[in-house]
Residue frames as qw, qx, qy, qz and C-alpha x, y, z in Angstrom:
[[0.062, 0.256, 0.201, -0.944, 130.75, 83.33, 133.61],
 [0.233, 0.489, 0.826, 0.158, 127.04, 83.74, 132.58],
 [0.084, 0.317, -0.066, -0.942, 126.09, 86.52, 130.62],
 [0.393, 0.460, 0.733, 0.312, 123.26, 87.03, 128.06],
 [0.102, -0.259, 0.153, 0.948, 122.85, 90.11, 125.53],
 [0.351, -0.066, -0.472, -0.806, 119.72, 89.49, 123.63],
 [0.439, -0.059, -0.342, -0.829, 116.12, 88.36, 124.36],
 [0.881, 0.123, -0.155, -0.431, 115.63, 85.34, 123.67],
 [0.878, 0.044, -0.425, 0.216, 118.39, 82.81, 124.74],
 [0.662, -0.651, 0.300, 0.220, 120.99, 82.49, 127.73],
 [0.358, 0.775, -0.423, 0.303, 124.54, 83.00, 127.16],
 [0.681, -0.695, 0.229, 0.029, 127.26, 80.63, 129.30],
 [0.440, 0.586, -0.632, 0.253, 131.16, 81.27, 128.11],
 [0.952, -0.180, -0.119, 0.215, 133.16, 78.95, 129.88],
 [0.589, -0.172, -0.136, 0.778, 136.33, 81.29, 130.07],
 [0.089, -0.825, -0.069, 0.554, 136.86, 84.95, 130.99],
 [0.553, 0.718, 0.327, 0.268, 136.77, 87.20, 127.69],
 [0.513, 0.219, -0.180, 0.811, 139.62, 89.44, 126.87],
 [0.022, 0.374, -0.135, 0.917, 139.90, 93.00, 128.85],
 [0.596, -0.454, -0.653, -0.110, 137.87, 91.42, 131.69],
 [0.188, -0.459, 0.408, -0.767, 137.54, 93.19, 135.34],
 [0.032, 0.203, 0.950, -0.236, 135.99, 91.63, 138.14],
 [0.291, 0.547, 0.401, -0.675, 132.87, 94.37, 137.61],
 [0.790, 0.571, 0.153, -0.162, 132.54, 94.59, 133.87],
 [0.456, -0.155, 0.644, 0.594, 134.31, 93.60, 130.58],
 [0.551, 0.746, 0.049, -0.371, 134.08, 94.69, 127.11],
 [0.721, 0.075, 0.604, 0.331, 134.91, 92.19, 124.52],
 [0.444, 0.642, -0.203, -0.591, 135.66, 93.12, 121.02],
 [0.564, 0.050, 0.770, 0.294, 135.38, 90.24, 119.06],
 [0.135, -0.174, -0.602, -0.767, 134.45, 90.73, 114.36],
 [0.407, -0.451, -0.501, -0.616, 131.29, 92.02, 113.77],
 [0.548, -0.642, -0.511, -0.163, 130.37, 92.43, 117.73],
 [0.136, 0.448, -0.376, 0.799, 130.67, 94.54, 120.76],
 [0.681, -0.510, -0.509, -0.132, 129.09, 93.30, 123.65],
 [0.136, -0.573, 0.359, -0.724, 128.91, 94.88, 127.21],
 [0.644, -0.298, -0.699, -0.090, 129.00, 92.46, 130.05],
 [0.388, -0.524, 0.290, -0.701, 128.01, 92.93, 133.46],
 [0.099, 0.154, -0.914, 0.363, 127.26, 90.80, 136.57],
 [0.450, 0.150, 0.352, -0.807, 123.79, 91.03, 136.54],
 [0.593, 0.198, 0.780, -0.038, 121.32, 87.77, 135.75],
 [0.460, 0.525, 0.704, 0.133, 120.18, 89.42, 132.81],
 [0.114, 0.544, -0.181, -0.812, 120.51, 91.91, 129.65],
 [0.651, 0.537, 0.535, -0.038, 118.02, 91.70, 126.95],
 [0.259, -0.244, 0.469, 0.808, 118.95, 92.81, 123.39],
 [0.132, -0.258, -0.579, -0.762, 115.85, 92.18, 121.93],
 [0.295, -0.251, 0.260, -0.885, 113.07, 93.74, 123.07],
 [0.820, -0.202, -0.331, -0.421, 110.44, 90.47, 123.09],
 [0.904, -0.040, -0.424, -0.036, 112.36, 88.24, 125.10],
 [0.499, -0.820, 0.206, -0.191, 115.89, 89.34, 127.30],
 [0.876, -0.269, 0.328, 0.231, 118.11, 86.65, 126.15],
 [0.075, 0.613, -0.706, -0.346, 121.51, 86.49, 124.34],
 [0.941, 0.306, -0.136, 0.041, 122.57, 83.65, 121.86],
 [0.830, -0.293, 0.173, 0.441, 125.92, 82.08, 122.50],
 [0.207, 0.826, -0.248, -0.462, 128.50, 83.75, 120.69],
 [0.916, 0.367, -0.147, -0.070, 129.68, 82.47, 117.12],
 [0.777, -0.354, 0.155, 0.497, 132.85, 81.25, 116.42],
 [0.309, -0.687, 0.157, 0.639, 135.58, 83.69, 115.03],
 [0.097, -0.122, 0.608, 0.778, 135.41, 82.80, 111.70],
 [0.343, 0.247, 0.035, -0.906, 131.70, 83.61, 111.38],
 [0.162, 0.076, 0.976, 0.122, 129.77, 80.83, 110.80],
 [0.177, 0.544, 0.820, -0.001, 126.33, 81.30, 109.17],
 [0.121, 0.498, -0.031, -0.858, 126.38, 84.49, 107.67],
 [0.291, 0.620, 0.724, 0.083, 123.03, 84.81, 105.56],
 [0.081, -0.872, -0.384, -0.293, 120.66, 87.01, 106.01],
 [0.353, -0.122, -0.297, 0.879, 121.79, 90.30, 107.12],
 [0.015, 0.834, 0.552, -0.017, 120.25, 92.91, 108.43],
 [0.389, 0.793, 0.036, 0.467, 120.26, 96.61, 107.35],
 [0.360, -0.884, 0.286, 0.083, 122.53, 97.56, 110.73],
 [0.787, -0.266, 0.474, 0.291, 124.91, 94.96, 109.92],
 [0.560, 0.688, 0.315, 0.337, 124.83, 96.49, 106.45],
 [0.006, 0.945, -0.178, 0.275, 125.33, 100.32, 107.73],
 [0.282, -0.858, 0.415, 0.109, 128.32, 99.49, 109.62],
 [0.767, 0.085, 0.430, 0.469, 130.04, 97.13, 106.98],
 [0.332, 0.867, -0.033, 0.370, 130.26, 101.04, 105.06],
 [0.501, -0.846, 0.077, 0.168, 132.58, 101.77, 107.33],
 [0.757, 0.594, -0.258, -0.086, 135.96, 102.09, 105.55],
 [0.880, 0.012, -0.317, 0.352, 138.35, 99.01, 105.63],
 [0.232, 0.482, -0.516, 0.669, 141.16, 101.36, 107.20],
 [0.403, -0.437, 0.354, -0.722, 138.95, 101.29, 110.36],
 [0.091, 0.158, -0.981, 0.068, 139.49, 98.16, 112.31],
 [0.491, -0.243, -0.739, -0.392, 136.82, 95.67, 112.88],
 [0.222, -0.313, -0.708, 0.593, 136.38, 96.82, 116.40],
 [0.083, 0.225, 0.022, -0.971, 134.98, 100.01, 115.19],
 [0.494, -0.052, -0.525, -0.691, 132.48, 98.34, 113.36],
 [0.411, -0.189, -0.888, 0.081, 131.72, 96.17, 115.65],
 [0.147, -0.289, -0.491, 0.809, 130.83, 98.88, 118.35],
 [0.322, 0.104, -0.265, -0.903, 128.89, 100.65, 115.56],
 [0.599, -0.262, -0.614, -0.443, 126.41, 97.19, 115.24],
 [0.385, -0.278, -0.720, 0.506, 126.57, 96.42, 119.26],
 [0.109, 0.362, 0.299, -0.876, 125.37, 100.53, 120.19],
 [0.353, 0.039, -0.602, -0.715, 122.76, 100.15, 117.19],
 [0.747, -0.257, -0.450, -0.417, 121.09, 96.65, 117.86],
 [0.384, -0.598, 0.638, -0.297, 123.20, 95.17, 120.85],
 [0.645, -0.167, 0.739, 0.102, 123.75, 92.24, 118.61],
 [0.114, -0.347, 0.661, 0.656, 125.67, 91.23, 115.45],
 [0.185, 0.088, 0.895, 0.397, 123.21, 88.58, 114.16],
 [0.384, 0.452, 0.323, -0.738, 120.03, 90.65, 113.77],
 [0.376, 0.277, 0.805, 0.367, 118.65, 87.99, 110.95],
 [0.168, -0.154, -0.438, -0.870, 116.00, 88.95, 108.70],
 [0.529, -0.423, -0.713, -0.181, 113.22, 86.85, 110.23],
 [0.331, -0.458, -0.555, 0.611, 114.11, 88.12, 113.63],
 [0.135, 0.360, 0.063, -0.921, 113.93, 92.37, 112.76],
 [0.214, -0.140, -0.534, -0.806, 111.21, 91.23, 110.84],
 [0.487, -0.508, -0.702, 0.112, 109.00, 89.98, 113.90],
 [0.247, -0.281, -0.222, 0.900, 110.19, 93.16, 115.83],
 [0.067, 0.043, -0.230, -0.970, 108.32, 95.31, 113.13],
 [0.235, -0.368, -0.801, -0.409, 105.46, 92.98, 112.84],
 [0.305, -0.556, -0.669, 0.388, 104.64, 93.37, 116.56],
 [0.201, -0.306, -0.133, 0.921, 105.32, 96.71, 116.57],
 [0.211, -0.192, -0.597, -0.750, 102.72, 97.07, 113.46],
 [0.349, -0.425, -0.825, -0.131, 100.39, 95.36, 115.85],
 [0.152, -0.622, -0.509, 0.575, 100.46, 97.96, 118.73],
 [0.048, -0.085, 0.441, 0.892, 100.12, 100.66, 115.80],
 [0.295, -0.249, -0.612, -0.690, 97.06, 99.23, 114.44],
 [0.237, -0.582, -0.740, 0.239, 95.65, 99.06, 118.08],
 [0.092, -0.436, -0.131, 0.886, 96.59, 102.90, 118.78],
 [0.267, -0.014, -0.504, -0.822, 94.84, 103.47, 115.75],
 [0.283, -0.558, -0.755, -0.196, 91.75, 101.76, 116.61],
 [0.350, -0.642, -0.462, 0.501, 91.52, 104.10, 119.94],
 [0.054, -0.281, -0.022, 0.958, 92.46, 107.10, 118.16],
 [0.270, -0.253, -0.780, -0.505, 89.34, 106.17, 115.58],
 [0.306, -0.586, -0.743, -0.105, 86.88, 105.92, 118.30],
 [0.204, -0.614, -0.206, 0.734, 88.41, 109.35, 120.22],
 [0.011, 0.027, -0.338, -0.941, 87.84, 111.36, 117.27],
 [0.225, -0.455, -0.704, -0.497, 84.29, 110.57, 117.30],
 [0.407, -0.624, -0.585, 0.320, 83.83, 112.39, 120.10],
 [0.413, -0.431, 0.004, 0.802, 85.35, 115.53, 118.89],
 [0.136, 0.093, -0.592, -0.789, 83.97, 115.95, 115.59],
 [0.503, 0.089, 0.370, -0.776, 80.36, 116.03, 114.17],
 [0.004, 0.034, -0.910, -0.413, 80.28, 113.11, 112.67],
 [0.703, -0.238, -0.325, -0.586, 76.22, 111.39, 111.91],
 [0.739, -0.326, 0.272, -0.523, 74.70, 109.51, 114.46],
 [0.961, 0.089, 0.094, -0.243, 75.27, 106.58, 112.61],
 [0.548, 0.531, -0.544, 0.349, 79.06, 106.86, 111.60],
 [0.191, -0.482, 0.580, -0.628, 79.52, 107.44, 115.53],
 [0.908, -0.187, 0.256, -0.273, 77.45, 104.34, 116.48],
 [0.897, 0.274, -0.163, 0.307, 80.11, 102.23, 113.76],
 [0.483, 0.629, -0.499, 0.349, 83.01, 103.76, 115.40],
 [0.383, -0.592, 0.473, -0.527, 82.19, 103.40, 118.97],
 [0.979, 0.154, 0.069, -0.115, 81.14, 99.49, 118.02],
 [0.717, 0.517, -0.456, 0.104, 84.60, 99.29, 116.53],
 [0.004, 0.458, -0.747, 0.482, 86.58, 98.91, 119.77],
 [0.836, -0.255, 0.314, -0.370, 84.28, 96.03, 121.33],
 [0.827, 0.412, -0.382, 0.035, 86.43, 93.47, 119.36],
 [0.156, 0.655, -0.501, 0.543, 89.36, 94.79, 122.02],
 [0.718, -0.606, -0.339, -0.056, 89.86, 92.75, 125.22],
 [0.309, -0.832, 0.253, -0.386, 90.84, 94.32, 128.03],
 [0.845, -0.481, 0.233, 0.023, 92.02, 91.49, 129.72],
 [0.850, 0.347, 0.020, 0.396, 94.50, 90.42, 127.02],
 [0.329, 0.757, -0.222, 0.519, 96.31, 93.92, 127.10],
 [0.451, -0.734, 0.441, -0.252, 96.64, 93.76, 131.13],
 [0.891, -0.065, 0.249, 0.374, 98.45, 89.92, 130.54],
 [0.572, 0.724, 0.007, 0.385, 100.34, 92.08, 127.96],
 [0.150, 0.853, -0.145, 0.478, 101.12, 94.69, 130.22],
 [0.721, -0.589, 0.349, -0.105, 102.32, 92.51, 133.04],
 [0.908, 0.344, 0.119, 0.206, 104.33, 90.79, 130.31],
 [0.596, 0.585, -0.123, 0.537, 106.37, 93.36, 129.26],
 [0.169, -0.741, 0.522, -0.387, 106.85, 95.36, 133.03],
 [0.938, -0.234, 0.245, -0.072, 108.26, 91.43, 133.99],
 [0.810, 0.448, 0.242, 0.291, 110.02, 91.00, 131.10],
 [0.513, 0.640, -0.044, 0.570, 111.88, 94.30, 131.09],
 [0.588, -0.778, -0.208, 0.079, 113.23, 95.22, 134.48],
 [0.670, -0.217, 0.141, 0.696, 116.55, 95.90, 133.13],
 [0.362, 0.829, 0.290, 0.312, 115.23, 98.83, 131.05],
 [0.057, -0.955, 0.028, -0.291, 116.68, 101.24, 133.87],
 [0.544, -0.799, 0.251, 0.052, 119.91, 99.41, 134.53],
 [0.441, -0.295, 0.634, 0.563, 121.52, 97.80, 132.05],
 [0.468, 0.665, -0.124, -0.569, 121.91, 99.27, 128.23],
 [0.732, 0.128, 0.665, 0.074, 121.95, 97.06, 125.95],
 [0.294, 0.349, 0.683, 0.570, 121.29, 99.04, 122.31],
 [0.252, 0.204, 0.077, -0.943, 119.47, 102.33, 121.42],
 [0.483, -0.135, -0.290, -0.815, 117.44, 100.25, 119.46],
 [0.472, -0.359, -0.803, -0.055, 116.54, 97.82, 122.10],
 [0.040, -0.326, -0.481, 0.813, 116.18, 100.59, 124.92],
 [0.422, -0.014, -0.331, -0.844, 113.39, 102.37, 121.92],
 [0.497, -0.176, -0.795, -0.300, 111.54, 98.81, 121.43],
 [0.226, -0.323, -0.742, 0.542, 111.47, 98.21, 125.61],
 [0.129, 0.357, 0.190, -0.905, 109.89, 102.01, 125.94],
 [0.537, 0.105, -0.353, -0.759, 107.23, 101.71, 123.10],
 [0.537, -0.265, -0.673, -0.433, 105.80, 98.50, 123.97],
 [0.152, -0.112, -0.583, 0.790, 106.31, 99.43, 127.76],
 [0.020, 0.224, 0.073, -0.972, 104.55, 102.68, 127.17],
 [0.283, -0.038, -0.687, -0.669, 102.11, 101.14, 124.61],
 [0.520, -0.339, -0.784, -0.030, 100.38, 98.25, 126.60],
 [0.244, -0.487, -0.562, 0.623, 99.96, 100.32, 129.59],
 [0.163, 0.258, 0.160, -0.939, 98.05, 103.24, 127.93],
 [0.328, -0.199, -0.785, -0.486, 96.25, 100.71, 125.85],
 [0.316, -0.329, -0.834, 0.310, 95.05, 99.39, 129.37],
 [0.039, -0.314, -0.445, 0.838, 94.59, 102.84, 130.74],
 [0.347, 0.058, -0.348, -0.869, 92.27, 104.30, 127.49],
 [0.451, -0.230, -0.801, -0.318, 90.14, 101.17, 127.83],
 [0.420, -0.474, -0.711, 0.306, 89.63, 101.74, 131.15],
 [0.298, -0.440, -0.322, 0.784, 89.68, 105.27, 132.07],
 [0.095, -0.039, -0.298, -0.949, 88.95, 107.55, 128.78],
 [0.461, 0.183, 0.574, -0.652, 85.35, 107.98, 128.65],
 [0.713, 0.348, -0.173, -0.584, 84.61, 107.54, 125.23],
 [0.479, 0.318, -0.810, -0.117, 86.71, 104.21, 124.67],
 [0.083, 0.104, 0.894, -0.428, 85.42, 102.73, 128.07],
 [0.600, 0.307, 0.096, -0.733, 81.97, 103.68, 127.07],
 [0.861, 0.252, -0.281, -0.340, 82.26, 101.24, 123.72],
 [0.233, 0.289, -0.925, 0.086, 84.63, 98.36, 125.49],
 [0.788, -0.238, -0.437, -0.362, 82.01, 95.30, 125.75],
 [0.349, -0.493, 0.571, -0.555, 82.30, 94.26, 129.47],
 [0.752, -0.107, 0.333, -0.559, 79.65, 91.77, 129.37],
 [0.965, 0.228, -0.099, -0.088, 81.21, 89.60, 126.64],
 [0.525, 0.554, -0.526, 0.376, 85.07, 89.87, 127.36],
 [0.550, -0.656, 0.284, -0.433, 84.77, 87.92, 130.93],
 [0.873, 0.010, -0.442, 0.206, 87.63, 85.43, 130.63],
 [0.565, -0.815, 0.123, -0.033, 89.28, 85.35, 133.84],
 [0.584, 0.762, -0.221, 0.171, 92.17, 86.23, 133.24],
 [0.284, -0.710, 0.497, -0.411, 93.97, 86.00, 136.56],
 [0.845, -0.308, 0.396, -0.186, 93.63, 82.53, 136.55],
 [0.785, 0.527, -0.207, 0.249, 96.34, 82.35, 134.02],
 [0.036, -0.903, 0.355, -0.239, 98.56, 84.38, 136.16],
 [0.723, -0.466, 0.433, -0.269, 99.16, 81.75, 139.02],
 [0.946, 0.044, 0.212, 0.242, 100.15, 78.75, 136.85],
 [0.621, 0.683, -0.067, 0.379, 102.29, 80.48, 134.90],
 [0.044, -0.831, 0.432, -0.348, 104.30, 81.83, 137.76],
 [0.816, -0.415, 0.281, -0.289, 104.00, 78.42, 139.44],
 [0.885, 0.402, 0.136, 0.193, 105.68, 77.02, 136.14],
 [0.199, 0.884, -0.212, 0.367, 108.22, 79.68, 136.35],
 [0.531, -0.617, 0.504, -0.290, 109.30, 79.16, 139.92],
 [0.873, -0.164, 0.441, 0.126, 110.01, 75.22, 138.77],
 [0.723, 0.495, 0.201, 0.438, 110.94, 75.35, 135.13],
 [0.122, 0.973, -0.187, -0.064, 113.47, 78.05, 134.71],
 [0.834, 0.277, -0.337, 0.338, 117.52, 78.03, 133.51],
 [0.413, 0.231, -0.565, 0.676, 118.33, 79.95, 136.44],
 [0.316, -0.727, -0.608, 0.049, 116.71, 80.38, 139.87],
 [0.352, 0.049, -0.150, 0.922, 116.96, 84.62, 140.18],
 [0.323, 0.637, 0.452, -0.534, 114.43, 87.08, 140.70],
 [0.157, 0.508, -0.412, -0.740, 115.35, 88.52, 137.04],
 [0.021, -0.125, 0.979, 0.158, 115.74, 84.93, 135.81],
 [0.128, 0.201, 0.965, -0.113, 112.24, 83.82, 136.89],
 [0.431, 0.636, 0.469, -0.436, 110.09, 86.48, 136.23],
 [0.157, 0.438, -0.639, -0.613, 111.78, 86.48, 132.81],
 [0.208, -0.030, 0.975, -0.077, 110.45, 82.83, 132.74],
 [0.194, 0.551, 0.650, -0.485, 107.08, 84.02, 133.69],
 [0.383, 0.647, 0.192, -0.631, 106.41, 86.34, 131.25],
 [0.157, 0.321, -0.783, -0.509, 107.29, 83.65, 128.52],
 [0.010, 0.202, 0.978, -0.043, 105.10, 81.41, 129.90],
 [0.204, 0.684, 0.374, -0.592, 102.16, 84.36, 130.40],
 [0.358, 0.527, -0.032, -0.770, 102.54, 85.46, 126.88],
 [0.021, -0.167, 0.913, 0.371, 101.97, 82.23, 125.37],
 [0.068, 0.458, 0.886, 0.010, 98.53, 82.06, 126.81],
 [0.052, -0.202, -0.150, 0.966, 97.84, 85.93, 126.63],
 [0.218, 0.013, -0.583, -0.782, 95.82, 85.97, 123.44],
 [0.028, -0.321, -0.944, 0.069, 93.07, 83.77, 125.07],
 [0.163, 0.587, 0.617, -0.498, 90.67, 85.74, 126.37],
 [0.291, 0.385, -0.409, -0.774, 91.23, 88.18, 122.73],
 [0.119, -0.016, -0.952, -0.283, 90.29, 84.48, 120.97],
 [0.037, -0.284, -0.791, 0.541, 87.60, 84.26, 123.38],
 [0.129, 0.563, 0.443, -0.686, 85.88, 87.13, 122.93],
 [0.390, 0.414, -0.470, -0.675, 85.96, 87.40, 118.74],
 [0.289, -0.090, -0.775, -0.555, 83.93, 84.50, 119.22],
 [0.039, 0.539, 0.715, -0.444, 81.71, 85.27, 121.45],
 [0.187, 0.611, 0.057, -0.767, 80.88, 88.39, 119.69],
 [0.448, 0.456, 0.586, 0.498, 81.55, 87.45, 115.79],
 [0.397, 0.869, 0.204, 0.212, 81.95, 90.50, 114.97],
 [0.612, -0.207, 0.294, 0.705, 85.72, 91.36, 113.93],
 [0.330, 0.929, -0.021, -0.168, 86.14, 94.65, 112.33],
 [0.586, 0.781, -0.147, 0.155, 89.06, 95.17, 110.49],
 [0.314, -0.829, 0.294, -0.358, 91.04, 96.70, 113.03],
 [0.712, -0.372, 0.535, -0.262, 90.75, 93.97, 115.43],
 [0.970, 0.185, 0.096, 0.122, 91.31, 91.21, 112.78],
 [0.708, 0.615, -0.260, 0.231, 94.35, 92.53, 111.68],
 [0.316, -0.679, 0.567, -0.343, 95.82, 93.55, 115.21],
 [0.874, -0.146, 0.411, -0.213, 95.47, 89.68, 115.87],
 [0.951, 0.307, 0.038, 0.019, 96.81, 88.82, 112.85],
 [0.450, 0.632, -0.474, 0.416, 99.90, 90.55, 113.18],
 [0.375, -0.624, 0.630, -0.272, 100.55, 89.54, 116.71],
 [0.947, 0.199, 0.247, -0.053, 100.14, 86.10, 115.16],
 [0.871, 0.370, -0.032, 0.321, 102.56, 86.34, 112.80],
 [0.131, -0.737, 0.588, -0.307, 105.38, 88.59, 114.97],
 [0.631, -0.393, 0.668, -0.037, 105.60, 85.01, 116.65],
 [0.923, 0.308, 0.220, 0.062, 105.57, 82.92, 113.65],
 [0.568, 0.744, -0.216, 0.278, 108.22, 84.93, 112.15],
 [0.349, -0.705, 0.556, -0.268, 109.93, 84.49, 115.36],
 [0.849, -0.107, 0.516, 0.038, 110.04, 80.83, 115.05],
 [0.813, 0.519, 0.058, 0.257, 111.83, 81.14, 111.69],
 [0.079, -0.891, 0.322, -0.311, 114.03, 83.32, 113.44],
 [0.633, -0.499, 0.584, -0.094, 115.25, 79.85, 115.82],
 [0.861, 0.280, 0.348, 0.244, 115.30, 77.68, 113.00],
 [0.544, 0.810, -0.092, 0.197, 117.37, 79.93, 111.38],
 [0.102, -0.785, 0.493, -0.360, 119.94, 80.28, 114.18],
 [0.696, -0.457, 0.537, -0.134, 120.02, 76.76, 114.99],
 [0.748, 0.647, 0.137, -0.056, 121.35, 76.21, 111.90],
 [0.414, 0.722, -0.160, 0.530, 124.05, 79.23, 112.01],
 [0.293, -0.748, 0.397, -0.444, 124.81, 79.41, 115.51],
 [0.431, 0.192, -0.817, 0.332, 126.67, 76.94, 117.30],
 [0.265, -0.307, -0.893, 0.196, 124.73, 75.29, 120.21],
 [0.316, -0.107, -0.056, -0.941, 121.64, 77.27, 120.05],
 [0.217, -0.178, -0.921, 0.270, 119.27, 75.45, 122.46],
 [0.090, -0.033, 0.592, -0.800, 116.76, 76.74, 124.37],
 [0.170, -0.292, -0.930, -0.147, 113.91, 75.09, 124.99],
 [0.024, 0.588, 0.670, -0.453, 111.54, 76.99, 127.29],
 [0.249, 0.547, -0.124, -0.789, 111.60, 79.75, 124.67],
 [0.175, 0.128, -0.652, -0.726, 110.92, 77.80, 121.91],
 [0.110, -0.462, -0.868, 0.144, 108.19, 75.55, 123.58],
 [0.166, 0.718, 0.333, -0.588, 106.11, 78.82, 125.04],
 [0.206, 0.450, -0.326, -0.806, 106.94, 80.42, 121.41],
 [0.242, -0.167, -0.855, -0.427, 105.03, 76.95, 119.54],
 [0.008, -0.468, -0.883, -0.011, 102.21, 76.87, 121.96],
 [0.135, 0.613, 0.094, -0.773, 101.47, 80.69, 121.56],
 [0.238, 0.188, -0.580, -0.756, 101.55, 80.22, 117.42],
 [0.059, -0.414, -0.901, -0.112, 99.20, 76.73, 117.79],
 [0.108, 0.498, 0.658, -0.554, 96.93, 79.19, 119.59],
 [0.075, 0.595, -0.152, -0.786, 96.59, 81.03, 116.16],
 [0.068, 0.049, 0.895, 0.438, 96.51, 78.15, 113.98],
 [0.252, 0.523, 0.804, 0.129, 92.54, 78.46, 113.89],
 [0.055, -0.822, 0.006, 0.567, 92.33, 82.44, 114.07],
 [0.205, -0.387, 0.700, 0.564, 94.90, 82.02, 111.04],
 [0.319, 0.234, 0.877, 0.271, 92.70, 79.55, 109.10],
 [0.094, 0.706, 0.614, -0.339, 89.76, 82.01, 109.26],
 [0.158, -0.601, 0.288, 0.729, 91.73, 84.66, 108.37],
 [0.029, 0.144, -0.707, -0.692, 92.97, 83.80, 104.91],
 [0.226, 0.471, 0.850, 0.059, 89.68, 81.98, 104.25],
 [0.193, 0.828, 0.483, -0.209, 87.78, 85.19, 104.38],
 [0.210, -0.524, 0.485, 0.668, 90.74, 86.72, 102.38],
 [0.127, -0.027, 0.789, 0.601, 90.75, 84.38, 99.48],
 [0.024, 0.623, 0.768, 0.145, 86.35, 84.30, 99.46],
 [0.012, 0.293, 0.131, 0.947, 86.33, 88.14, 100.14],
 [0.462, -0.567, -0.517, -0.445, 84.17, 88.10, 102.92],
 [0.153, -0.812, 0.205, -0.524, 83.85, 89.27, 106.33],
 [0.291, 0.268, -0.852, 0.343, 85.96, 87.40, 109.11],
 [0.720, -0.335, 0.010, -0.608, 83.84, 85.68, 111.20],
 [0.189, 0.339, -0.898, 0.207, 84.96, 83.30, 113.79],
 [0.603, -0.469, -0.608, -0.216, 82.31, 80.12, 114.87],
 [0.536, -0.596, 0.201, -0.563, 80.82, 80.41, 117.74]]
């Protein structure tokens, strides 16, 4: 049977798990509660749609824990281990929520923060009397921002999450789906539609075509994938789309060289949400019994390389205290 509860990996048991039906089953196995269904795909974490295998019974690799796995180890001993288990499954919709992993979750999440904040930064200057000149630096601050990147985003995540409105997984992966859902698609709309933020988004310099990512990346999908489905592939796809997303952002902070704040850090944390994801696989292929999966870890290295010089810059103008500035 082929099931998969979290994000980032596939899931393929080899026998039928207690209290099975032919329509669903609900396992209780320590420390997990998992809901399974017939349907290609249930995501647990919100970046990705895949499950990890499940451990073995006596709990190999326990480490790092995270603070759900914490709150429902208070539970008190009288109350079997099913009960706790149901408590971390309806929480995260999965036991091993490392440290590295719910720490990539927050990064990203930091990152669409510090975008909403740029946009609310340049809408207030339209409301208030600010000087002439404060209002010329805030409306400047949002050219850094490419448009194109957020519509790869937002084709990412409505690809990526098609199960939002049929299978539950977790309150806090149904939250994560809805906020970066909801995020990337008013990011798209303010840039394009509000007057004052479309007013300061730089047209003339943020013209990577962006569409001509689209096509391979579905083309690569449609061959590479671990299962041919419609779920299955456009899951694929939007691993293979947000590896190259960031381009045209890269693109355009050096066509422009000039990186406010804002914009450097939004970059940097979507930089490191994946890096801290990749300690997240090394950490589980460690502690998890055949933990494999290649097309996620491949698209997750050539998305970080794409950072590796973005990165260098970074700290550089960190440790010399000076403004970020990427070569032309």
């Amino acid at each position: 049977m082929y099931q998969s509860h979290s994000p980032d990996e596939a899931v393929w048991e080899t026998r039928t798990p207690p209290c099975c039906s032919p329509i669903t089953a609900v396992n209780f196995y320590p420390f997990k509660c998992s809901f399974l269904f017939f349907s290609p795909r249930q995501s647990s974490h919100p970046d990705f749609g895949r499950e990890r295998r499940k451990r073995n019974r006596g709990g190999a690799g326990r480490g790092l824990r995270s603070p759900i796995s914490a709150f429902a180890d208070r539970i008190p001993a009288a109350e079997s281990r099913d009960r706790r288990a149901q408590v971390r499954g309806f929480l995260s919709g999965s036991a091993e929520m490392n440290i590295f992993r719910l720490a990539g979750d927050m990064t990203h999440l930091m990152s669409v923060l510090v975008l909403l904040l740029k946009i609310h930064t340049i809408k207030s200057c339209a409301g208030k009397s600010y000087p002439c000149s404060l209002c010329f630096i805030l409306l400047e601050s949002s050219s850094g921002i490419s448009l194109k990147t957020q519509e790869l985003y937002a084709l990412v995540f409505a690809t990526r999450y098609l199960d939002i409105f049929t299978d539950f997984i977790s309150v806090y992966n149904t939250i994560m789906k809805l906020i970066f859902l909801g995020s990337s698609f008013s990011i798209v709309w303010y840039i394009r539609r509000h007057k004052i933020v479309r007013r300061s988004y730089d047209k003339d310099q943020d013209t990577f075509r962006h569409f001509f990512l689209v096509l391979p990346c579905l083309l690569l999908a449609l061959i590479i994938n671990e299962k041919f489905t419609f779920k299955e592939v456009l899951w694929t796809f939007s691993l293979y789309l947000e590896a190259v997303a960031i381009l045209p952002q890269l693109i355009l902070l050096q066509r422009t060289r000039n990186i406010d704040n804002l914009t450097g850090q939004y970059v940097f944390l979507l930089g490191a949400y994946r890096a801290l994801y990749i300690l997240n696989w090394i950490y589980r292929y460690f502690t998890e019994p055949h933990y494999v999966h290649w097309i996620t870890w491949i698209s997750g290295l050539v998305q970080t390389l794409l950072y590796a010089d973005f990165f260098y810059y970074y700290f550089s103008s960190l440790k010399n205290n000076v403004k970020l500035k990427l070569p032309a």
